[in-house]
N, C-alpha and C positions, 0 to 999 in steps of 0.2 A: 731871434737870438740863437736858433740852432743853424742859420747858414751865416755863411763869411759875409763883408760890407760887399755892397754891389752885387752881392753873387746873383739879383733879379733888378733886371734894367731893363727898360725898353718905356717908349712914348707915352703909355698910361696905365695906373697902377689903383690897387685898393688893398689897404689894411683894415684887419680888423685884432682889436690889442683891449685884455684884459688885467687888468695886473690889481693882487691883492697883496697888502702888507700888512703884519701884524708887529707890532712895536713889544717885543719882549725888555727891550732895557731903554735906559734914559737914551744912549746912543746907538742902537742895534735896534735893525727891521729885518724879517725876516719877509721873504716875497715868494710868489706864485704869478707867474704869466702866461697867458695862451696868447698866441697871434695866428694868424692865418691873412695869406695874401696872396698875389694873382698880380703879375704884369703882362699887357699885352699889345700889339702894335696899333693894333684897331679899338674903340671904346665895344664893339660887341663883341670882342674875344675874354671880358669881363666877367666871367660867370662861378659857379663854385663848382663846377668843373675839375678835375685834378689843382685844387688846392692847394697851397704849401701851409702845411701848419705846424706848430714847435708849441711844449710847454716848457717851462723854465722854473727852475726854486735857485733862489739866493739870497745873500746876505748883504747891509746895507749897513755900512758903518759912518756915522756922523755927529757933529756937533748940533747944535743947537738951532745953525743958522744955515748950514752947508753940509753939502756931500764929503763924504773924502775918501771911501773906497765905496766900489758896486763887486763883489762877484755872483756870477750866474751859472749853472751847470743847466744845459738845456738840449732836448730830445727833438729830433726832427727826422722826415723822411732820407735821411743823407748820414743820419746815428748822429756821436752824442760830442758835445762839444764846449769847451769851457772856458769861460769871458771874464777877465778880472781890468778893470777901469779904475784910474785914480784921477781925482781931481783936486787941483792947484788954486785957492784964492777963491774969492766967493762972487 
């Protein structure tokens, strides 16, 4: 969550993704995320080696059955960065 889409591409990859919500209201979650990943050209450049890792807290606004807004403010080796997502129809 703390780097841009695509900002890690290449042949083969591994995440590792935590995410904790706590439902304070009927329609409001509030979240915590850690990830850490690694892309590399060869399956043995795969290691935890310089890492990329990000935590993240945001807020999660929805109905009963669906999303309908996500924001994220999240920390990573590249500083800090902030993700607001809406979603249309369920």
């Amino acid at each position: 969550r703390a780097y841009p889409t695509y900002r890690f591409r290449d042949r083969h990859a591994i995440l590792y993704l935590a995410q904790y919500r706590w439902a304070v209201h009927k329609f409001v979650d509030l979240a915590a995320t850690y990830e850490a990943g690694k892309v590399a050209p060869e399956i043995s450049g795969l290691s935890f080696d310089n890492i990329a890792q990000s935590i993240a807290f945001g807020v999660r606004l929805h109905t009963k059955k669906v999303g309908l807004v996500r924001s994220d403010v999240a920390y990573g080796r590249e500083g800090v960065i902030f993700h607001i997502g809406f979603t249309a129809g369920g």
